[in-house]
FIGUMAR-764930 format. One record per residue (C-alpha): residue in three letters; x, y, z. Coordinates in pm, whole numbers, plus 50000, padded with zeros to 5 digits. Each point is the difference from the previous one (the first is absolute). Layout:
N
 code     u     v     w
  ALA     X     Y     Z
...
END
This chain:
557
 code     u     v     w
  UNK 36168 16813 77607
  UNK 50325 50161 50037
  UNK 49950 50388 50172
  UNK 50177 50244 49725
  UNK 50194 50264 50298
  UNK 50033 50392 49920
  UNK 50326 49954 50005
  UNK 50015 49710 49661
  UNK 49758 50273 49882
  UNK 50196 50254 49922
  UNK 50287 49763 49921
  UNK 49727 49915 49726
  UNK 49928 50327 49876
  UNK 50342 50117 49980
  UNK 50077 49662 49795
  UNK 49721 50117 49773
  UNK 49991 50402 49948
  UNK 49938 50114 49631
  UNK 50209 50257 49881
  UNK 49720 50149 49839
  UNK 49867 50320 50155
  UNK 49651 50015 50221
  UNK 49687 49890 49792
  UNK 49720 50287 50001
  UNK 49716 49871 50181
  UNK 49731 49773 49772
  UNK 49666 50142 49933
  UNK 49705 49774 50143
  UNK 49725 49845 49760
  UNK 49641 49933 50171
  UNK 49973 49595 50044
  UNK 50377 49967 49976
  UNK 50234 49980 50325
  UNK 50266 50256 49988
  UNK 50252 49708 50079
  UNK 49938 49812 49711
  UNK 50116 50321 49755
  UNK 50297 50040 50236
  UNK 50090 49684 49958
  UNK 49969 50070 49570
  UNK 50223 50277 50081
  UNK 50238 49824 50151
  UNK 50024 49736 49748
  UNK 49987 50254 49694
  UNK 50289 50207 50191
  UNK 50187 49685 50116
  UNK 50017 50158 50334
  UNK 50100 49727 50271
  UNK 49997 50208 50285
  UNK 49625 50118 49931
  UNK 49914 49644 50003
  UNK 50197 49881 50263
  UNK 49822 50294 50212
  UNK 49670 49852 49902
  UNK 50100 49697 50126
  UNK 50098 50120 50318
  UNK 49680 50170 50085
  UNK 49777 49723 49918
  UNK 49770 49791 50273
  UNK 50024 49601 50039
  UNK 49658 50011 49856
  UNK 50043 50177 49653
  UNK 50139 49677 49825
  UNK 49847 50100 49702
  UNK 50182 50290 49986
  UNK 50282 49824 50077
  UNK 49953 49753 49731
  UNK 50002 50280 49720
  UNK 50279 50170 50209
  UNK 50206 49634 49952
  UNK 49956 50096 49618
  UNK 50137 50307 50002
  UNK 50282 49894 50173
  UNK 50076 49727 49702
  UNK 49921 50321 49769
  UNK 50232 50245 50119
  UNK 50194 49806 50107
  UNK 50096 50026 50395
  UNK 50087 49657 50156
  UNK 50021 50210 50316
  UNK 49610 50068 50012
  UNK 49955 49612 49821
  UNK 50152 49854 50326
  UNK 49791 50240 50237
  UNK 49666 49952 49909
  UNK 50100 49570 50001
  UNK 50088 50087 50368
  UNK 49707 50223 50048
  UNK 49721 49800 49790
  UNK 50178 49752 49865
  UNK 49814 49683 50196
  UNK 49637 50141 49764
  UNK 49968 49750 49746
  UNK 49902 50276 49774
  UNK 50323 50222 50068
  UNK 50207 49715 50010
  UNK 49923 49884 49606
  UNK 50020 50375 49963
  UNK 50379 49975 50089
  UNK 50067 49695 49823
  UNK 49886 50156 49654
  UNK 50201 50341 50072
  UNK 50329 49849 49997
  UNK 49977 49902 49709
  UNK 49921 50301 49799
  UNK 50308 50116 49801
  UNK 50292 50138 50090
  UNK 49916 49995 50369
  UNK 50343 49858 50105
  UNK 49917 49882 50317
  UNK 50234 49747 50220
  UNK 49901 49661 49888
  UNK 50123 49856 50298
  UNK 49780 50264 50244
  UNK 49655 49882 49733
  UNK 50021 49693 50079
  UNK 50048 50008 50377
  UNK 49675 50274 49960
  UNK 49816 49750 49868
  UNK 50038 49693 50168
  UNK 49857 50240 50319
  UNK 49693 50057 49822
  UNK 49700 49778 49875
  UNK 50129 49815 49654
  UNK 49735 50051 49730
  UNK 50055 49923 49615
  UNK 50177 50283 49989
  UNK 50245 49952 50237
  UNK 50123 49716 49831
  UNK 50046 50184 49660
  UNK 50194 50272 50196
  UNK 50245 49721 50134
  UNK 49988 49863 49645
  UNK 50085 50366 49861
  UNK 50281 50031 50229
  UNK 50194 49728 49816
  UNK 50196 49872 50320
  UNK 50087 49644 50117
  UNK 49861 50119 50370
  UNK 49659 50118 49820
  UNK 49996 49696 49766
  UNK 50004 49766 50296
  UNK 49733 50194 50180
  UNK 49761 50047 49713
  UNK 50090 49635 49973
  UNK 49863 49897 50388
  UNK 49697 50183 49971
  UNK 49794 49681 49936
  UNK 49650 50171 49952
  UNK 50161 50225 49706
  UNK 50160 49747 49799
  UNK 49786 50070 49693
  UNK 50073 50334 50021
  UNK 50407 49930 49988
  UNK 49911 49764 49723
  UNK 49834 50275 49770
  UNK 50334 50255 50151
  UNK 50285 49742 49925
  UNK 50134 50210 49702
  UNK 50071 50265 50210
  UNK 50260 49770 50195
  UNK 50139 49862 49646
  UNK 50358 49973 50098
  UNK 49886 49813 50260
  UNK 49736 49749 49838
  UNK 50092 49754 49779
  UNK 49796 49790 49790
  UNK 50015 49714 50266
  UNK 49820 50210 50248
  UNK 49761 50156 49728
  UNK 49908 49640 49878
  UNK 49917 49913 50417
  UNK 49783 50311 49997
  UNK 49826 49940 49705
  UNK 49874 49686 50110
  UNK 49815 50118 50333
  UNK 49915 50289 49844
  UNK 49976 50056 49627
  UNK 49751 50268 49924
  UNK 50231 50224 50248
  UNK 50375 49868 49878
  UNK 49913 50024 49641
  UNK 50024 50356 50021
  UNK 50316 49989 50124
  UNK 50113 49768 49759
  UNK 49931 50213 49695
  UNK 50150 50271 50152
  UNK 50342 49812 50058
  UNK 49942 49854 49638
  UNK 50069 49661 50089
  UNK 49853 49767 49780
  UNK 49953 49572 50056
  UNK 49793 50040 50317
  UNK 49601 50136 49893
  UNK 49838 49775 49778
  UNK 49719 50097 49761
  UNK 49759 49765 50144
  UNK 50021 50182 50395
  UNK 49966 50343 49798
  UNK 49692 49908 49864
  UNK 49848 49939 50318
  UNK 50100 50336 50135
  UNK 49854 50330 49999
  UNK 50075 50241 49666
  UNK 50212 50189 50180
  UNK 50260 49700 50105
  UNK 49941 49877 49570
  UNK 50174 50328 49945
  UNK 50275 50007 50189
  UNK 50098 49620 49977
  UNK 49909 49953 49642
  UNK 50371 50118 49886
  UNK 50172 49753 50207
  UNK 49720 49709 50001
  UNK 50102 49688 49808
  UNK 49763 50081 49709
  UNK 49905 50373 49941
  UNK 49842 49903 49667
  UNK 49709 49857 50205
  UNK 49901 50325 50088
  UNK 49988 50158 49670
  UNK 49608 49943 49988
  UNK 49925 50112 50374
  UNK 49711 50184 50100
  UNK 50183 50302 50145
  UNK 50220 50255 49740
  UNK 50250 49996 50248
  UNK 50099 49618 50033
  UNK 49988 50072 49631
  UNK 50260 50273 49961
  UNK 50199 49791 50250
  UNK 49984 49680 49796
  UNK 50063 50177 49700
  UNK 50303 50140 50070
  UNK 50150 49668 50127
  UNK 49836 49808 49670
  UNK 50231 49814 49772
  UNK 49775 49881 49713
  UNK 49875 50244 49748
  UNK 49710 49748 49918
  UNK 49855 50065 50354
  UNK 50085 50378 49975
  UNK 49833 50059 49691
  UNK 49623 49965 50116
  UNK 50041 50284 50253
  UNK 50078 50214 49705
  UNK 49647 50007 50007
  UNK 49953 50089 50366
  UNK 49685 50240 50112
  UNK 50282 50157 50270
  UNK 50201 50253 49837
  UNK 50300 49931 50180
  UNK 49970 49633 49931
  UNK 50064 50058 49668
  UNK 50244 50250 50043
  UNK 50204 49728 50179
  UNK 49906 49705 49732
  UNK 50167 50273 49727
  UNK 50297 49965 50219
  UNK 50003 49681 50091
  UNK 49971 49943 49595
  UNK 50241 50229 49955
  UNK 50246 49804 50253
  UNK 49938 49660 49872
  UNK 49977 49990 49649
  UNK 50281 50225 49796
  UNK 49781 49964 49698
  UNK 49667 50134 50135
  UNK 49861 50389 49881
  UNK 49633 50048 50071
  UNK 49761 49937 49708
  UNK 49825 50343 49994
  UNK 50232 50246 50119
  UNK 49678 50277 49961
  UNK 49849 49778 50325
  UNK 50280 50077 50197
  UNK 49912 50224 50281
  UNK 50289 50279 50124
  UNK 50131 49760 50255
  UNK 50053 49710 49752
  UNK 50149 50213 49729
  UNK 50272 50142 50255
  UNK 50059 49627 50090
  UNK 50037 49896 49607
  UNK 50210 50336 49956
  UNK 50219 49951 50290
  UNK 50073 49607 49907
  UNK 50195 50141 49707
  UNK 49841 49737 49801
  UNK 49728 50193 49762
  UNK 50121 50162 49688
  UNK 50066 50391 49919
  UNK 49745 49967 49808
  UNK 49754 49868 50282
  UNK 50129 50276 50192
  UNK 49929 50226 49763
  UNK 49634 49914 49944
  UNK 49964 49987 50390
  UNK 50144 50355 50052
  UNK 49793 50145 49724
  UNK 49672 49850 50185
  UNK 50091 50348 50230
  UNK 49910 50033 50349
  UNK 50125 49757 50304
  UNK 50128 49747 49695
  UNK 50245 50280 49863
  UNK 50082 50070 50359
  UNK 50142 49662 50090
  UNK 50122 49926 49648
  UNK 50191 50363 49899
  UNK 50342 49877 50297
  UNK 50059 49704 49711
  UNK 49902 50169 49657
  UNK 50266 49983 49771
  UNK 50231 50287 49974
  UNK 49924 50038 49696
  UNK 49666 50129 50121
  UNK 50139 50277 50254
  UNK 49848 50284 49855
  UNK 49654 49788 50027
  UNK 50026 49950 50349
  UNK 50123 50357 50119
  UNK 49745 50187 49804
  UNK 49726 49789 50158
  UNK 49767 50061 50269
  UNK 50214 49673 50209
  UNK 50130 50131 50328
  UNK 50357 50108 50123
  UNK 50035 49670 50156
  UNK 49937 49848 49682
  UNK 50225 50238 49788
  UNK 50244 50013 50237
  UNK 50005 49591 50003
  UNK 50046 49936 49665
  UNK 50300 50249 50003
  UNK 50117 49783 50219
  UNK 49954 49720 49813
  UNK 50067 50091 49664
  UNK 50304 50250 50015
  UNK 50174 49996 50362
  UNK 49974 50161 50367
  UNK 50148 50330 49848
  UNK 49727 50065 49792
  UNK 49720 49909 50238
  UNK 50188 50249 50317
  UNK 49984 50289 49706
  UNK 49620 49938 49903
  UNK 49877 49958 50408
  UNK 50223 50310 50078
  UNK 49796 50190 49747
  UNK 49699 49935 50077
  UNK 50089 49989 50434
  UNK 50097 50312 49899
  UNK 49679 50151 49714
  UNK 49754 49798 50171
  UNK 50027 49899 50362
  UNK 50003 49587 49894
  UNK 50050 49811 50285
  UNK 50051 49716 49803
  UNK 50273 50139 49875
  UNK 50189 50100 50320
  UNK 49937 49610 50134
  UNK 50151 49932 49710
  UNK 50300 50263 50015
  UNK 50019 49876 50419
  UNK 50057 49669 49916
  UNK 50286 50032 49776
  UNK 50364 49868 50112
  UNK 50201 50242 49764
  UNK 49923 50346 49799
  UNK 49780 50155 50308
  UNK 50105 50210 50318
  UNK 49683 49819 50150
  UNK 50097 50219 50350
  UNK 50002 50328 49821
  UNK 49674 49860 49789
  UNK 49808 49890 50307
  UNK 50040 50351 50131
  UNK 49900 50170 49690
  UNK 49694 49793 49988
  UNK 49908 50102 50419
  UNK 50059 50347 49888
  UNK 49736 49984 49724
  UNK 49757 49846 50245
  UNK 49770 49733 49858
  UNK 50211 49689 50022
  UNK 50006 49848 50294
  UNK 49826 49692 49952
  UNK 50309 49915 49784
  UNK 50265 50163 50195
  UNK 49874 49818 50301
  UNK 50013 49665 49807
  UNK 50357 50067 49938
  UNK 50126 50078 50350
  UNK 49938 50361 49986
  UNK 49728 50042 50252
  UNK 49807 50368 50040
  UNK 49982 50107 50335
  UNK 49773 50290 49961
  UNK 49758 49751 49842
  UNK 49884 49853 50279
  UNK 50010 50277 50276
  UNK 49585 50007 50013
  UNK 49852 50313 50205
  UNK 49881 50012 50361
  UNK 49687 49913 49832
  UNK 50034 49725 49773
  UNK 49896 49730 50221
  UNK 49670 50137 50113
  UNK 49908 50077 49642
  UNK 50104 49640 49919
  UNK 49827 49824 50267
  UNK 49660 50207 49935
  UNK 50065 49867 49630
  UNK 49961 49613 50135
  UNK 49710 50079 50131
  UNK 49807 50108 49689
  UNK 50156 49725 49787
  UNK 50009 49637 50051
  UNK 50156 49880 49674
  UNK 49969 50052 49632
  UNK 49883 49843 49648
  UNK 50255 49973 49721
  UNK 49807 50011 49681
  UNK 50220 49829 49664
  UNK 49871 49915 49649
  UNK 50006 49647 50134
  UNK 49775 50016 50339
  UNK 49976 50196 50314
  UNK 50181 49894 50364
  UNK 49875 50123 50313
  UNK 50302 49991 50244
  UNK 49941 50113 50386
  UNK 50265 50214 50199
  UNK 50185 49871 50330
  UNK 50000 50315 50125
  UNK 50096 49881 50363
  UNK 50307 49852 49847
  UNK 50138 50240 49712
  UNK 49760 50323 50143
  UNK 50331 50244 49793
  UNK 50002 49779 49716
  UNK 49630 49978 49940
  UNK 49970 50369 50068
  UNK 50263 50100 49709
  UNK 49823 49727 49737
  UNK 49653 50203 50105
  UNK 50184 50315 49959
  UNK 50174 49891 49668
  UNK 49625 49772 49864
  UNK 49780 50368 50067
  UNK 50189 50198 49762
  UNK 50023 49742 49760
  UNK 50382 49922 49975
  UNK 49921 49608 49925
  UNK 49719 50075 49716
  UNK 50140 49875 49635
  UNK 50345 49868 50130
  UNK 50112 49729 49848
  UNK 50070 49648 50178
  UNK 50389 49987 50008
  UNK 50065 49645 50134
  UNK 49815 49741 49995
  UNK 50156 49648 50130
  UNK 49773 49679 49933
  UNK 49979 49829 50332
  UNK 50123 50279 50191
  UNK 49877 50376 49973
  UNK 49837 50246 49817
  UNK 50143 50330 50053
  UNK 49923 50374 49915
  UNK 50011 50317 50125
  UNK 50318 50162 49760
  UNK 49888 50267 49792
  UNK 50369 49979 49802
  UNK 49904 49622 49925
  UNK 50376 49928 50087
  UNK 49936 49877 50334
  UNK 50227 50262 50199
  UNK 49693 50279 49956
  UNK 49794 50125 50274
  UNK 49802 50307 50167
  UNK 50316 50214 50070
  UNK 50010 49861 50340
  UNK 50099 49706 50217
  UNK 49800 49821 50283
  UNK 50156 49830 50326
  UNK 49956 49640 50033
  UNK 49699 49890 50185
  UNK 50133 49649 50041
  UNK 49717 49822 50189
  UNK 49848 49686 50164
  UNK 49817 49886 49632
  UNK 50139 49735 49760
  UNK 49995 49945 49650
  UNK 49804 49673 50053
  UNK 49806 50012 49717
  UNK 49863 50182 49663
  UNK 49897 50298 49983
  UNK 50225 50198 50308
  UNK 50103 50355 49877
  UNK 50332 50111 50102
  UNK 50216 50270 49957
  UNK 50320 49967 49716
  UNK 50304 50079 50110
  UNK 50326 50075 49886
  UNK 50175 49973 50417
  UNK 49880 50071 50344
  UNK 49795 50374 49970
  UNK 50005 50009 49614
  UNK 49583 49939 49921
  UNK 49823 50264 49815
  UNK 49686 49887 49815
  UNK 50117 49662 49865
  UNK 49772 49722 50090
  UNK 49940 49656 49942
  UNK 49795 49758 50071
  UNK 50096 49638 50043
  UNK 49889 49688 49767
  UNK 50012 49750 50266
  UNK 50213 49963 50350
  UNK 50350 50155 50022
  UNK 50172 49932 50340
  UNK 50322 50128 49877
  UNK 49840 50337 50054
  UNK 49864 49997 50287
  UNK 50085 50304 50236
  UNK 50245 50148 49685
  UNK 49703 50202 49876
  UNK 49740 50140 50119
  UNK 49626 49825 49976
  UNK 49734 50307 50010
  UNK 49691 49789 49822
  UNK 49865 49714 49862
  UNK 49776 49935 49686
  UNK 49674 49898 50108
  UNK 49808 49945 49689
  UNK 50107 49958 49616
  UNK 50306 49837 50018
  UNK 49895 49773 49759
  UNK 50111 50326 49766
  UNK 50389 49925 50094
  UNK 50053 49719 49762
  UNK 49838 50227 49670
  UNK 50213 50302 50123
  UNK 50322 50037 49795
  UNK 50334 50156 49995
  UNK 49878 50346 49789
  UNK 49672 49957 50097
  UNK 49838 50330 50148
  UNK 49865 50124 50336
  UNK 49724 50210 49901
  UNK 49955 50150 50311
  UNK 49970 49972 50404
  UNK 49713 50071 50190
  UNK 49961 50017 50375
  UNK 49731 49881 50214
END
C-alpha cells in the first residue's frame, strides 16, 4: 500500500476546501459515535474538506469507517477523498465494493480514465464490473470483459455498454448465460433472441422483464405472477386472449387488460361503465373514445370519477365542472383542454394568487409563453410554502435545508426508537422496515413527516402496473411535498426486487416526502434514488392498490 506523504496531503485538502464557512460542532447521542453524525453533516452540507479531514485522521484499522466514508465521498461528491481512502483502505474487500458503488452515484463527475485504473488496483467484486460497465468506455468494456469469474454479471450489465453491444454479442451471452443476459436484453429492447419456452423455465422476475421481447408474450397472459401478467399484457396482440383478464383478481391486471382492449380493438367500450373503478374510467376518458354522454354520467358519479373525467367534459358543461368540488388541477386542465393556454394561465393565476394552489403554479412554471416564470418563481419563494415545486423546477431553496447544530443528534436518537412503519389502506396493511444505516437523513425526515401525520388520507398519485406505486404528494399533482427538500442518500442497496421503498425525485437533492415502492426489480434505478426500506409483509396488497386509491394512514413501529 502506497504511503499518502504530508506533503500530497495538503495538496489534497487544498484541491478539496468548501467554500462554505466552519460547521458548529455536532451534538453527541448516547450509543452513536460522534463520527458517524459528522460524517451526516458533511454529506447534508456537501462539505469536502470536512470529509476529506476525516479521512485523513483515520487508522489502517477503521475500514468500516472507511467504507461509509467511501460513500460519502460518491455523495458529496469529492474524487479527491474517493482516491484517498482507495490508497489508504482501498485493498479491504469491504471498502473496495464501497468505492466501486460511489462512483457511480449521480453527478459525481469523476475522471473515467483515473476509475478505472482505481479499480483494477483493488479486489474486483460484482460491483466492480458494473462500475466499468457504467463508465461506458472501450478500455472499461474490455476489462469488465476479461474478468472471467464476473461474466454473468457483465451479461445482466450489457445495456449499460449499448453502443457498444450489438445483438451478435447479446445472442453469445444469452446462450451461456440466459437468466442473467435476458435482463439486458429487455432493457436494450431487442427482440428475436429470448424465446417463450427458456422464460418459462426462469424465475418470475426474468418472465417479467423478457416477456416483451420473448417470441410469444401471449403465453404468459395466464402466469401465476401479476407481474409477468402486466408484462404480457402490454405486449399482447389478440383481444381474444386479452379479454379473460378483464376478469383478473389483481387490480392492475385489469387496469392494463382495459388498455390493452382499448389498444387493440377500436370498437371495444366496457359493458358496465358503473364497474369501472377511477383508474379505468380515466383510461376510457383519456382514449377519447366514450361518448359526452358517458362522460357525463361518469362525472356526475362525483368524487375521484368527476376528478379524472371533468379535464375532457364538454365545454358545454364548464360551469358544471368549475362549480364542483374537482380540484384546480382538474379545472385548470379542462381549461386547457376545452378553451386554450390563455384561459387556463388566468384561472391558475387566480387561484396561485386567492389560494396558495401549487398545482396551479406547476402549472403556470411550466408554460413556454404568457408567464415571467423568473419573476413567478420568486414570488412563490417569497410567499414561502412552495418549495417542493420550485425545487422540481430548478429553483432550489437554500434555507431549506440548512438543519441546526442539532438536527443530527435529534435524528439519530429518532432511529433508535423506530425501526420501520405500517401503512394501513382500505385494501390491506404493509409492514415496511427502515435501512437506517443506509438512508439514516432520509428515514429520519419520513419519521418526522409519518408522527405528525402528513401521509394520513393522501391520495395515491401514480401508480404504474409493473413498476411502482407511489405517494407521498398532498397536491395529488406529483410536484407536492413537505415544504422541504432532502439530500440524496445514494447508497450500496438495489432495486432487486418488489417491495424496495425509495425516495421520488424530480433531480439530484429534490426528495421531500414522495415515496414509492417498487412492483418488481428496477436496475435502471439503482444508485439514482435513494433505497431507505423494504416491505416486509403485505405486499400481496400492491396489485389491489390503485391509482386514487387512499393511504389511510402511517404508523411507526
Amino acid at each position: 500500500m502506497k504511503a499518502v506523504t504530508w506533503l500530497s496531503m495538503i495538496f489534497l485538502l487544498s484541491a478539496c476546501t468548501s467554500t462554505r464557512p466552519p460547521a458548529t460542532a455536532v451534538e453527541s447521542t448516547p450509543g452513536v459515535p460522534l463520527q458517524v453524525m459528522e460524517i451526516l453533516r458533511a454529506e447534508d452540507t456537501r462539505n469536502p474538506n470536512a470529509l476529506l479531514q476525516m479521512v485523513a485522521s483515520l487508522n489502517f484499522d477503521r475500514t468500516s469507517t472507511a467504507s461509509r466514508l467511501a460513500i460519502a465521498s460518491g455523495r458529496i461528491p469529492c474524487f479527491k477523498t474517493w482516491s484517498l481512502l482507495a490508497q489508504q483502505f482501498g485493498q479491504d474487500k469491504d471498502v473496495a465494493r464501497a468505492l466501486a458503488v460511489a462512483a457511480r452515484f449521480p453527478e459525481t463527475k469523476f475522471p473515467a480514465n483515473e476509475v478505472l485504473k482505481t479499480l483494477l488496483a483493488l479486489p474486483y467484486s460484482s460491483e466492480t464490473v458494473k462500475t466499468m460497465m457504467t463508465l461506458d468506455t472501450d478500455a472499461a468494456f474490455q476489462a469488465a470483459l476479461g474478468l472471467k469469474a464476473h461474466q454473468p454479471t457483465v451479461a445482466a450489465n450489457l445495456w449499460r455498454m449499448k453502443s457498444r453491444v450489438d445483438r451478435h454479442m447479446l445472442a453469445a451471452f444469452y446462450k451461456r448465460f440466459p437468466r442473467e443476459t435476458v435482463i439486458s436484453i429487455a432493457r436494450m429492447k431487442i427482440t428475436g433472441i429470448v424465446t417463450a419456452e427458456d422464460l418459462s423455465r426462469m424465475p418470475w422476475m426474468q418472465r417479467q422483464a423478457g416477456c416483451p421481447v420473448c417470441d410469444s408474450p401471449e403465453r404468459f397472459l395466464s402466469d401465476s405472477s401479476w407481474q409477468v401478467r402486466v408484462a404480457a399484457l402490454q405486449s399482447a396482440g389478440s383481444v381474444a386472449a386479452v379479454r379473460p383478464l378483464l376478469q383478473d383478481p389483481s387490480d392492475l391486471v385489469r387496469l392494463e387488460a382495459h388498455k390493452a382492449m382499448l389498444r387493440l380493438d377500436p370498437e371495444w367500450l366496457p359493458e358496465n361503465i358503473q364497474e369501472l373503478t377511477p383508474g379505468e374510467a380515466e383510461i376510457l376518458a383519456a382514449s377519447n373514445r366514450a361518448s359526452p354522454e358517458t362522460i357525463r354520467k361518469l362525472f356526475n358519479r362525483g368524487g375521484m370519477y368527476a376528478e379524472v373525467t371533468a379535464p375532457v367534459m364538454p365545454a358545454s358543461e364548464a360551469r358544471s365542472v368549475m362549480e364542483s368540488n374537482v380540484t384546480h388541477r382538474a379545472r385548470i386542465r379542462f381549461l386547457d383542454k376545452r378553451f386554450g393556454q390563455a384561459k387556463a394561465v388566468e384561472e391558475a393565476r387566480r387561484v396561485f394568487d386567492t389560494e396558495g394552489s401549487a398545482y396551479a403554479l406547476e402549472y403556470l412554471l411550466s408554460r413556454k409563453s404568457g408567464v415571467d416564470v423568473a419573476a413567478l418563481a420568486e414570488e412563490a419563494r417569497r410567499k414561502g410554502g412552495f418549495t417542493s415545486v420550485l425545487v422540481d423546477f430548478g429553483y432550489p431553496s437554500p434555507a431549506a435545508i440548512r438543519p441546526q447544530a442539532d438536527h443530527y443528534a435529534k435524528a439519530l436518537k429518532d432511529l433508535l426508537v423506530f425501526k420501520g412503519f405500517r401503512i394501513h389502506t382500505s385494501k390491506g396493511v404493509m409492514d415496511c422496515r427502515f435501512f437506517a444505516d443506509q438512508a439514516p437523513l432520509t428515514c429520519s425526515s419520513f419519521i418526522h413527516l409519518a408522527r405528525n401525520g402528513f401521509f394520513n388520507g393522501l391520495l395515491i398519485h401514480r401508480v404504474v402496473p409493473g413498476f411502482v406505486t407511489q405517494d407521498g404528494d398532498p397536491s395529488g399533482s406529483g410536484s407536492g411535498g413537505p415544504g422541504y427538500a432532502l439530500r440524496c442518500e445514494y447508497n450500496e442497496l438495489e432495486y432487486d426486487r418488489a417491495g424496495r421503498v425509495g425516495m421520488a425525485l424530480a433531480g439530484k437533492d429534490t426528495g421531500g416526502s414522495q415515496y414509492f415502492i417498487t412492483h418488481g426489480p428496477t436496475p435502471h434505478l439503482n444508485q439514482r434514488y435513494t433505497i431507505f426500506a423494504q416491505v416486509e409483509n403485505g405486499l400481496d396488497v400492491l396489485p389491489r392498490l390503485c391509482q386514487y386509491d387512499r393511504i389511510e394512514r402511517i404508523e411507526l413501529k
